[in-house]
C-alpha positions as CSV (number, residue, x, y, z in Angstrom):
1,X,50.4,-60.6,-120.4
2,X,52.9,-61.3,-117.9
3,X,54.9,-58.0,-118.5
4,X,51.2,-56.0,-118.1
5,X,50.7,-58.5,-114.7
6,X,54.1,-57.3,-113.2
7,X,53.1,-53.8,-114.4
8,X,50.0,-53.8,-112.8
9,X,51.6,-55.2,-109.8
10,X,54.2,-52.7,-109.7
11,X,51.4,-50.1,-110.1
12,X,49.7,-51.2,-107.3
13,X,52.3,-51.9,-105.0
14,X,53.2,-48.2,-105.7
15,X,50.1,-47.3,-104.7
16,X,50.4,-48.8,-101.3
17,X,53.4,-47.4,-100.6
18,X,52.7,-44.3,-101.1
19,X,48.6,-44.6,-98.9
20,X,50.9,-46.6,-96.1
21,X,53.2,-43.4,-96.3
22,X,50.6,-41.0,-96.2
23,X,48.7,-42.9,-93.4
24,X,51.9,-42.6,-91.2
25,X,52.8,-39.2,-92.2
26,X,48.8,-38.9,-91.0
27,X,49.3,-40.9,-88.0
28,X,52.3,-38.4,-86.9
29,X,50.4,-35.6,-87.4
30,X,47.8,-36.7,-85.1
31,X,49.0,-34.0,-82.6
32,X,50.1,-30.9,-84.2
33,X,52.1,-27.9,-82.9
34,X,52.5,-24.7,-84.8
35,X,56.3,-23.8,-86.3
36,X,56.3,-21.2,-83.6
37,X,54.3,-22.2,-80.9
38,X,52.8,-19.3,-78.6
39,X,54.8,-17.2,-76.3
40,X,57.9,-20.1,-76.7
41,X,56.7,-22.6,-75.0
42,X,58.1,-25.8,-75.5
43,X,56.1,-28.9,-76.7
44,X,55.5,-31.2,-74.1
45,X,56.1,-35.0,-74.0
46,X,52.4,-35.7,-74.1
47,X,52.2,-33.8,-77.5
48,X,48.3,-32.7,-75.8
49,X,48.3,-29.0,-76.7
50,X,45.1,-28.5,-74.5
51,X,45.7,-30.6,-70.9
52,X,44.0,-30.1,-67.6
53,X,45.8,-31.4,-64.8
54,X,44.3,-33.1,-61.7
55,X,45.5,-34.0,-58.8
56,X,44.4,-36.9,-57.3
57,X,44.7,-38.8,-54.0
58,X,44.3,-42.7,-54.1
59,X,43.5,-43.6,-50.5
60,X,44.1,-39.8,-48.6
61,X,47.4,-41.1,-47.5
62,X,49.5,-41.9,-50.3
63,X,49.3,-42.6,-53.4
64,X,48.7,-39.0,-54.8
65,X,49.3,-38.3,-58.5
66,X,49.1,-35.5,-61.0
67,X,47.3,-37.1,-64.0
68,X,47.0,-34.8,-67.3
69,X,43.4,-35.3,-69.7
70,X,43.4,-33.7,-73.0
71,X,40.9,-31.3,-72.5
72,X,40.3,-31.0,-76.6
73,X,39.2,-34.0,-77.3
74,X,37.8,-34.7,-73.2
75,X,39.6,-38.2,-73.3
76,X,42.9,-38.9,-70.6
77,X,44.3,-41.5,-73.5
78,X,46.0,-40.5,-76.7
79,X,44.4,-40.8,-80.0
80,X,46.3,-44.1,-80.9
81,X,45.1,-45.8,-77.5
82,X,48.7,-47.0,-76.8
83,X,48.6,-44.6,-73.8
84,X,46.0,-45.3,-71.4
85,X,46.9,-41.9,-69.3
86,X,49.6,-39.2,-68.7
87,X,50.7,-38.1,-65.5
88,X,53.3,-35.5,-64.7
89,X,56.7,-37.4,-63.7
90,X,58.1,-37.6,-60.2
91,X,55.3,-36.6,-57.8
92,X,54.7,-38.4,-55.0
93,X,52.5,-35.9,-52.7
94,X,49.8,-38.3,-50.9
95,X,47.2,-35.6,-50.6
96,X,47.5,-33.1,-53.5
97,X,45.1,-30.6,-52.5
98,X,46.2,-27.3,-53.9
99,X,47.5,-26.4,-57.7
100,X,48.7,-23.1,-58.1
101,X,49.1,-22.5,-61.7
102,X,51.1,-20.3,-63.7
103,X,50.6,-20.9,-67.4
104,X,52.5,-18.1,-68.6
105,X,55.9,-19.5,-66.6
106,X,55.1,-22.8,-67.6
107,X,54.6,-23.5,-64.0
108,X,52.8,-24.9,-61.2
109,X,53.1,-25.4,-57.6
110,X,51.3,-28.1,-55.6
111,X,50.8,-28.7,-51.8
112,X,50.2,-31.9,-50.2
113,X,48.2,-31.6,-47.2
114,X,49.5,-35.0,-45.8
115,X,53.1,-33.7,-45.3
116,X,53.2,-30.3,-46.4
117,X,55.1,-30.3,-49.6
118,X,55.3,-27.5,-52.0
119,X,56.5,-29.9,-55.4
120,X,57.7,-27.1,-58.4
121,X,56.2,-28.6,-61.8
122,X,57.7,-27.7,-65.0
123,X,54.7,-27.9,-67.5
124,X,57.3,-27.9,-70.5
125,X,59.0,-31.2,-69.3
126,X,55.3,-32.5,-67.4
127,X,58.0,-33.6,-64.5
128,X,58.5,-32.1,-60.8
129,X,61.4,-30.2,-60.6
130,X,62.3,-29.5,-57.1
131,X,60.6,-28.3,-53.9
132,X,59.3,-24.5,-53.5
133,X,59.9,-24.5,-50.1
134,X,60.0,-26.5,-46.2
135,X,57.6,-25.8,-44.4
136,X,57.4,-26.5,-40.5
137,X,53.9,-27.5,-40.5
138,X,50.6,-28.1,-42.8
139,X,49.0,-25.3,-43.9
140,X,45.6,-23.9,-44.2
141,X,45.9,-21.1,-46.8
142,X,49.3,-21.1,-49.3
143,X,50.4,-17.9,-51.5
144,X,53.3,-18.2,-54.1
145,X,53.7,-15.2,-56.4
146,X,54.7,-16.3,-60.1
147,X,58.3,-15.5,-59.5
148,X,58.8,-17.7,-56.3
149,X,60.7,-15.5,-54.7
150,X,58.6,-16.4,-51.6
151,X,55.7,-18.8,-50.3
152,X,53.8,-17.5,-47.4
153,X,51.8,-20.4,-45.5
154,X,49.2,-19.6,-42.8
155,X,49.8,-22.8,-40.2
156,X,47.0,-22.5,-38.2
157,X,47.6,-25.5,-35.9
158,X,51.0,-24.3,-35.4
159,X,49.5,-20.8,-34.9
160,X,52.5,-19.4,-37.4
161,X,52.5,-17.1,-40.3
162,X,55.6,-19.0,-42.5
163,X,57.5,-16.9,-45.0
164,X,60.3,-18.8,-46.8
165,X,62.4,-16.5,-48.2
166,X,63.7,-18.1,-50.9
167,X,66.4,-15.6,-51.9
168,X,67.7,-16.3,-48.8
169,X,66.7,-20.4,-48.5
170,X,65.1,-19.3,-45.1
171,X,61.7,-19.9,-43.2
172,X,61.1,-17.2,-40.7
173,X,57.7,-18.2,-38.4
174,X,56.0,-15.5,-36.9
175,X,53.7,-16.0,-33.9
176,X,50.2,-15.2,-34.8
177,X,47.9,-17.2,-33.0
178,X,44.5,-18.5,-35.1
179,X,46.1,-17.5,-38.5
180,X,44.1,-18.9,-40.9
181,X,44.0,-17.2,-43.9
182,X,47.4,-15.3,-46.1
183,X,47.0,-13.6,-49.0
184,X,49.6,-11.6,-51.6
185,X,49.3,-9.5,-54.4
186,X,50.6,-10.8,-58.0
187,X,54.1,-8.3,-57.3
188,X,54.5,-10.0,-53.8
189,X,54.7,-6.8,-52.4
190,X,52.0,-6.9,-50.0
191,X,51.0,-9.8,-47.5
192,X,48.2,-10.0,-45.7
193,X,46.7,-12.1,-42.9
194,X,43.9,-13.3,-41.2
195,X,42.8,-15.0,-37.8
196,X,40.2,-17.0,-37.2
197,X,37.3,-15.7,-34.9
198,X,39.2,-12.0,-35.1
199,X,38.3,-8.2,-36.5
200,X,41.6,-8.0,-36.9
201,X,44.1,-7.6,-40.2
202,X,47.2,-8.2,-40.3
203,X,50.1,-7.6,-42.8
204,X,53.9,-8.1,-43.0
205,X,57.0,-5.8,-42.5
206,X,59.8,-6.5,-43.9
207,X,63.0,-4.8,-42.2
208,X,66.2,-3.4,-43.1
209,X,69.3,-4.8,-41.8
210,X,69.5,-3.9,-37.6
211,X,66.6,-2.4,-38.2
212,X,64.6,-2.1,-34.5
213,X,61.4,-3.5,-34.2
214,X,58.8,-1.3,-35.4
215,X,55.8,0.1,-33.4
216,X,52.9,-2.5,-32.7
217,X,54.4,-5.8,-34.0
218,X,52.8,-8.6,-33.3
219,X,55.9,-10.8,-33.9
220,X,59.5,-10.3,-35.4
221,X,61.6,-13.0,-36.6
222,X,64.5,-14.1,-35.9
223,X,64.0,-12.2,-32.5
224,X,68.0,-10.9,-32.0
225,X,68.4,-9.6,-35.5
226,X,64.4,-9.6,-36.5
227,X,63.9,-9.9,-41.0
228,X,60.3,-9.7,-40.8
229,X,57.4,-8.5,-38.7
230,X,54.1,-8.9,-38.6
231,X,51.7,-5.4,-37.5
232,X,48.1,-5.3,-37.4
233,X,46.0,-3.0,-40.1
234,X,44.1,-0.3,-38.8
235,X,40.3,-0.4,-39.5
236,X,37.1,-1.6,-38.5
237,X,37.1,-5.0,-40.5
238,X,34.5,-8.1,-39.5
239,X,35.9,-11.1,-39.5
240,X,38.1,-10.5,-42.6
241,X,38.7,-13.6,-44.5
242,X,40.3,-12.9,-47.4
243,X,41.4,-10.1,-50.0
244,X,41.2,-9.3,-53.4
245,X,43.7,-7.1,-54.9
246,X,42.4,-4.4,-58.3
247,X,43.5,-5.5,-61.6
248,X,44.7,-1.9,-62.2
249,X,47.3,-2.8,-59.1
250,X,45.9,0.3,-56.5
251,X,43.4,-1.1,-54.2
252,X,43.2,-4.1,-51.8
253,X,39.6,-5.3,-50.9
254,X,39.7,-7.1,-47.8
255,X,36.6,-9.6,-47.5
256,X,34.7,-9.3,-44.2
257,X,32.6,-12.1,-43.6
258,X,29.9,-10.6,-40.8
259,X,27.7,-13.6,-39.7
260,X,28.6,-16.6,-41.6
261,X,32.4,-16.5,-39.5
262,X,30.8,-14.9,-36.1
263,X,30.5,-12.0,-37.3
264,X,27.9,-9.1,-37.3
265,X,28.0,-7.1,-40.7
266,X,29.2,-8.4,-44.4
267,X,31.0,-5.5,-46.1
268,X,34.1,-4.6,-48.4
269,X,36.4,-2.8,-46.8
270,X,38.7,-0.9,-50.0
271,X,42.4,-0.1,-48.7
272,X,45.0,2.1,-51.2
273,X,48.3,-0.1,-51.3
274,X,51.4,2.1,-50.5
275,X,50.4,2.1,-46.9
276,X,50.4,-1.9,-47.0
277,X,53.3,-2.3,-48.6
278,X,56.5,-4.7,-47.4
279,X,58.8,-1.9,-46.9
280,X,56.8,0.7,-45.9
281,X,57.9,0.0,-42.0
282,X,55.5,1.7,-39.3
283,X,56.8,4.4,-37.2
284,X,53.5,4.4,-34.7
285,X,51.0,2.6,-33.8
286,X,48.6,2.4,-34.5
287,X,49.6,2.4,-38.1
288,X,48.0,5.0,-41.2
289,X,45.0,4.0,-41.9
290,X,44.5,2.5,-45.6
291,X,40.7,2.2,-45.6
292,X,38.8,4.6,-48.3
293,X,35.5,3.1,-48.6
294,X,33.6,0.7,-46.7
295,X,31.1,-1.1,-49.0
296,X,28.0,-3.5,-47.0
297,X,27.3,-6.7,-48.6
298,X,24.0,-7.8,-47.3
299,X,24.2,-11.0,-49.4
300,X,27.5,-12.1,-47.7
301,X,31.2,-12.2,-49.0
302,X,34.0,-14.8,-48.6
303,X,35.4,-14.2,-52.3
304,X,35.6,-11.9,-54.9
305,X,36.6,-11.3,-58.9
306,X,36.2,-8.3,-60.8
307,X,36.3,-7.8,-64.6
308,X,37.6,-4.0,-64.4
309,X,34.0,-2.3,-64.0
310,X,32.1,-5.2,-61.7
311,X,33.4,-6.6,-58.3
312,X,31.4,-10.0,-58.3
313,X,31.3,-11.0,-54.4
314,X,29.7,-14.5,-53.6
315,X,29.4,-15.5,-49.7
316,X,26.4,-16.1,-47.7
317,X,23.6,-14.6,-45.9
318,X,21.7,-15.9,-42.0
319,X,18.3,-16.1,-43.0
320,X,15.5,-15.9,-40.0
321,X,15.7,-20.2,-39.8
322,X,19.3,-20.3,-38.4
323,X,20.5,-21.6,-42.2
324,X,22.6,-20.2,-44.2
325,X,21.7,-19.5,-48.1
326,X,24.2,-18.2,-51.0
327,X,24.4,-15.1,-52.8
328,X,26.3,-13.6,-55.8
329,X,26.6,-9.7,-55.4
330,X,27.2,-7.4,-58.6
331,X,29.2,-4.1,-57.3
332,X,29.8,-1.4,-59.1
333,X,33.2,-0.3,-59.1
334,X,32.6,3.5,-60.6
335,X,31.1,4.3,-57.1
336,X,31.4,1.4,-55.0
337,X,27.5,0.6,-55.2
338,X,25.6,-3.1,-55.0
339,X,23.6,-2.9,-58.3
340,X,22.5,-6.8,-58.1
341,X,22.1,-9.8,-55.7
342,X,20.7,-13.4,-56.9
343,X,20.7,-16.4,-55.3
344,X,23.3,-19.2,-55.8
345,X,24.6,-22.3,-54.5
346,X,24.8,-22.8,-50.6
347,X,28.0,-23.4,-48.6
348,X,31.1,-22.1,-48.1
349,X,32.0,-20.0,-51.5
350,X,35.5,-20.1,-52.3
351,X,35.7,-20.6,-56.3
352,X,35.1,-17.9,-58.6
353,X,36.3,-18.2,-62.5
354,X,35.3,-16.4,-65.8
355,X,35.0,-18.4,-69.1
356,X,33.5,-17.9,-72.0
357,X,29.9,-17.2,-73.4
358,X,29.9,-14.1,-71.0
359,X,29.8,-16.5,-68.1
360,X,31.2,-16.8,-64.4
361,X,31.3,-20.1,-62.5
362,X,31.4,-19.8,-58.6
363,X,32.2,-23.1,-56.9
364,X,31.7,-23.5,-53.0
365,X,31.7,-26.2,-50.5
366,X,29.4,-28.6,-47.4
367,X,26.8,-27.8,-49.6
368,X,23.6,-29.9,-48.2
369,X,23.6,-28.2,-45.3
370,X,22.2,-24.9,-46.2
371,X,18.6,-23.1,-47.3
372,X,18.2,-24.7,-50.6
373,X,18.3,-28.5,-49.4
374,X,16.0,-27.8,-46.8
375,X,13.3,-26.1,-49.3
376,X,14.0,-29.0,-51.6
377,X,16.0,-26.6,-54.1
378,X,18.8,-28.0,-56.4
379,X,21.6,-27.5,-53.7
380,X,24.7,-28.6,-55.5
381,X,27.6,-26.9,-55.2
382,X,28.3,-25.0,-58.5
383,X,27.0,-21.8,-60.5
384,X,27.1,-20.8,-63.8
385,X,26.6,-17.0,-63.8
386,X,25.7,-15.3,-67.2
387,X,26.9,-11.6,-66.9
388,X,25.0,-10.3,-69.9
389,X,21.6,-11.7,-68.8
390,X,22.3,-11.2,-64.8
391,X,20.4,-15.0,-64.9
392,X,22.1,-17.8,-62.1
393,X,21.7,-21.7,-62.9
394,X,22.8,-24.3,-60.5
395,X,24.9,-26.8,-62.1
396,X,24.0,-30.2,-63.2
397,X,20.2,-29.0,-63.2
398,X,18.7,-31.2,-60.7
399,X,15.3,-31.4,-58.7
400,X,15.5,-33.1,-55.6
401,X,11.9,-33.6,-55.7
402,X,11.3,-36.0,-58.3
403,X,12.4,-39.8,-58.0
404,X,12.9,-39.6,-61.9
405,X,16.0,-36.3,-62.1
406,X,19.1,-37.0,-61.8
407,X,22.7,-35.9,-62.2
408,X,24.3,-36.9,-65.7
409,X,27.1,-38.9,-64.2
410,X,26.7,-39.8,-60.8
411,X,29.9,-40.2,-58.6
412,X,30.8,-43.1,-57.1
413,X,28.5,-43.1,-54.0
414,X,25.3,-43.1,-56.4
415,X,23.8,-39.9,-55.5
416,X,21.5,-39.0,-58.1
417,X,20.7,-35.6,-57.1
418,X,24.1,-34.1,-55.5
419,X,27.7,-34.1,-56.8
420,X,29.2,-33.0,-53.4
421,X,31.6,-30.4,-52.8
422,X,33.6,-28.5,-55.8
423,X,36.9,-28.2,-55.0
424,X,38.7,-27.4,-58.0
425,X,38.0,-25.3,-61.4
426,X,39.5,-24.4,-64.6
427,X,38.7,-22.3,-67.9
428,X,39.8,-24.1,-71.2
429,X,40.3,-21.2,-72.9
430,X,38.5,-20.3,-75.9
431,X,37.4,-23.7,-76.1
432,X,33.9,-23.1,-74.3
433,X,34.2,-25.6,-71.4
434,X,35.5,-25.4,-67.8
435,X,36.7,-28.7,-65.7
436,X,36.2,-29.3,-62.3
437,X,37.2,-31.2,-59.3
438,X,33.5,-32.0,-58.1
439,X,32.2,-34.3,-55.4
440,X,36.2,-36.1,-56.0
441,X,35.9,-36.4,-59.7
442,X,35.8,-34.7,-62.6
443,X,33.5,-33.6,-64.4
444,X,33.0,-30.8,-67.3
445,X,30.7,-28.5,-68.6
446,X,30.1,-26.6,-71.7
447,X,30.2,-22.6,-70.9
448,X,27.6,-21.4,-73.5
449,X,24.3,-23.9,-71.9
450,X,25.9,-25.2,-68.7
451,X,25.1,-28.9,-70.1
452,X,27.8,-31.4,-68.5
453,X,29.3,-32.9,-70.9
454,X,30.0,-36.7,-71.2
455,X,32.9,-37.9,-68.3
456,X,34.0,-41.0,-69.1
457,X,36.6,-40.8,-70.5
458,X,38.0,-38.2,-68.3
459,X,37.3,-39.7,-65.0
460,X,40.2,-40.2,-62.5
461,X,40.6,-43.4,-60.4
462,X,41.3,-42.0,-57.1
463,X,39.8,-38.6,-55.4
464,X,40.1,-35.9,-57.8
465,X,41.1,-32.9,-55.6
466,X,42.1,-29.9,-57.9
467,X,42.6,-28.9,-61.1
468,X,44.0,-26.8,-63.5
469,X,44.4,-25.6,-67.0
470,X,48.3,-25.9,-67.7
471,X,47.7,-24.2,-71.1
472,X,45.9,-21.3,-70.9
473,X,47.3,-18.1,-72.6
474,X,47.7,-15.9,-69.3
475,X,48.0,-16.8,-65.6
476,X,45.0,-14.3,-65.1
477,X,43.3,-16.6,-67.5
478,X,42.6,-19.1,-64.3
């Protein structure tokens, strides 16, 4: 009997060993990366394969972080709850208000609008690695291609378009009044700016060594022995505001905003590329003129994505009341027609994202201000667009005029019917969600029905400000 105990014992304790083994070969397989994990990229210290970074500001004037959520499982712990949150190492921006990601480099850039950093983060090691540039002054509009061999800020207090040139570790500040607004294509070979209350665009020259100033410049810097100029664009824009630059890499459509900046018509004005190029140097002025088509936009434009055979244009229109309401207009780009305008949030559109279920998500700003909160409409500040069905929803679904709706997850000053301005966006690829940075937290939704799904886990002490999908499969991707 006692040899069959201490058998049985022997048996069991066997057994034990080998469920406790299997639980911790379990437990370390919690987080699981393939052999050969996609395009190279290295495994980060966070072992979250799926991670949305936010950027967060605790008080506006310090205190900023970069806090990473696993956006798989919509939680900002890990699976074992001995990590309460992740963060990215090393920041220390007060007001994070920009992420510029690049997945595909494993990189991001963000800019602090309380000093005017530009922190390099390396999503392999989730750590800052450097700065991207020093800038003179704050900036209203940033551009940094994925190569960084440049950042181009628009410093409108300063009334300076800043390029630091990188290659060479310098900042050159043209004068240009008003500049408010700088935007590149993905080679970096065309930069292009805009002024506030102007019809005027502007683009940059870059010169050949003792090369003279070229016809028309607005500025050249360093004045002796000038690098880079900056020349105006011939055309009759409208208060351009921004540009969007053809996925096949041979048009450049300059936004004109018409009435919602000052201005009198909303159109697209297309522009062939070789004319705007860096090194193509004007030899009179006024300069060739780029412009090929002029498309109007009745529905108002301040931003624009296309898919290949649809420009999507979201802006606003003046309706007869003095108020402004929001449109999303479909654009064909076989011959440069409007086939399609439906109404959309209000405010100042600057978001626009695809994600999946066919579906594009346009995010825009000062929302409560506009035609839909004064006719009692759900004016919150985001819209899912399904491109198959040509249907809008504004998202949470809310109606201001009943006590009883409400948003899912109210923010922090209890609203129950507004979220406040959306500030920040990002596809989870393939996964059928896209995060925001909403009213200053986050907040998700589920692409295929627009429902919001549960934040509590996800939420952010602080004022989320931006965010961005680290891990999506191409920088296009977001």
């Amino acid at each position: 009997m006692k040899n069959q105990s201490l058998c049985n014992r022997i048996i069991c304790g066997t057994v034990l060993a080998a469920v406790t083994l299997a639980l911790s070969s379990c437990g370390q397989q919690l987080y699981k990366f393939p052999q050969n994990n996609f395009a190279g990229r290295p495994v980060p210290p966070s072992q979250l394969a799926q991670r949305v970074m936010v950027s967060v500001t605790a008080t506006g004037t310090s205190g900023g972080s970069l806090q990473i959520l696993d956006a798989l499982r919509n939680i900002r712990n890990n699976l074992q709850n001995t990590k309460p949150s992740f963060s990215i190492s090393g920041y220390s921006g007060g007001y994070p208000s920009l992420i510029i990601n690049y997945p595909a480099e494993t990189t991001g850039y963000v800019y602090s609008d309380l000093d005017g950093s530009v922190a390099i983060i390396n999503y392999g090691k989730e750590a800052t690695a450097g700065s991207a540039a020093s800038l003179p002054g704050l900036s209203t509009s940033l551009a940094i291609p994925s190569n960084n061999i440049a950042v181009y800020s628009a410093e409108q207090a300063r009334g300076q378009l800043v390029i630091f040139d990188n290659a060479k570790g310098t900042a050159y500040a043209l004068n240009l009044p008003n500049v408010f607004k700088v935007a590149i294509n993905p080679a970096a070979s065309i930069a292009l700016a805009m002024v506030r209350n102007s019809n005027t665009l502007y683009r940059v020259v870059k010169l050949n060594a003792n090369q003279a100033t070229p016809p028309g410049a607005v500025d050249c810097q360093p004045y002796n022995l000038p690098v880079y100029c900056v020349v105006p664009v011939t055309g009759n824009f409208d208060r351009p505001v921004d540009a969007y630059f053809s996925l096949d890499g041979t048009t450049v459509d300059v936004l004109n905003a018409g009435p919602e900046y000052g201005g009198s018509t909303a159109s697209i004005s297309v522009l062939t590329l070789g004319t705007l190029n860096l090194n193509n140097i004007p030899t009179a002025s006024p300069d060739a003129n780029a412009v090929i088509a002029n498309i109007p936009v009745p529905g108002g434009v301040t931003t624009a994505i296309s898919d290949g055979t649809t420009l999507y244009a979201a802006g606003q229109k003046l309706m007869p009341d003095g108020l402004f309401a929001g449109n999303l207009t479909t654009i064909s780009l076989a011959n440069n027609t409007v086939t399609g305008t439906y109404s959309i949030s209000d405010g100042n559109h600057s978001k626009l994202l695809f994600a999946d279920d066919n579906t594009l998500w346009i995010g825009s700003q000062y929302c409560a201000t506009g035609e839909r909160a004064k006719l009692k409409q759900n004016y919150n500040c985001l819209t899912r667009f399904d491109t198959n069905a040509k249907t809008a929803s504004i998202v949470p679904a809310v109606d201001p005029t009943s006590s009883t709706s409400a948003v899912p997850y109210p923010n922090g000053d209890e609203n129950q019917y507004y979220y406040g301005s959306l500030t920040g966006i990002c596809w989870v690829q393939t996964f059928h969600k896209v995060y925001t940075a909403y009213g200053g937290q986050v907040h998700a939704f589920n692409t295929v029905d627009g429902s919001e799904i549960n934040n509590q886990y996800i939420t952010v002490q602080g004022t989320a400000l931006d965010v961005a999908y680290m891990d999506a499969l191409t920088d296009q991707a977001n």
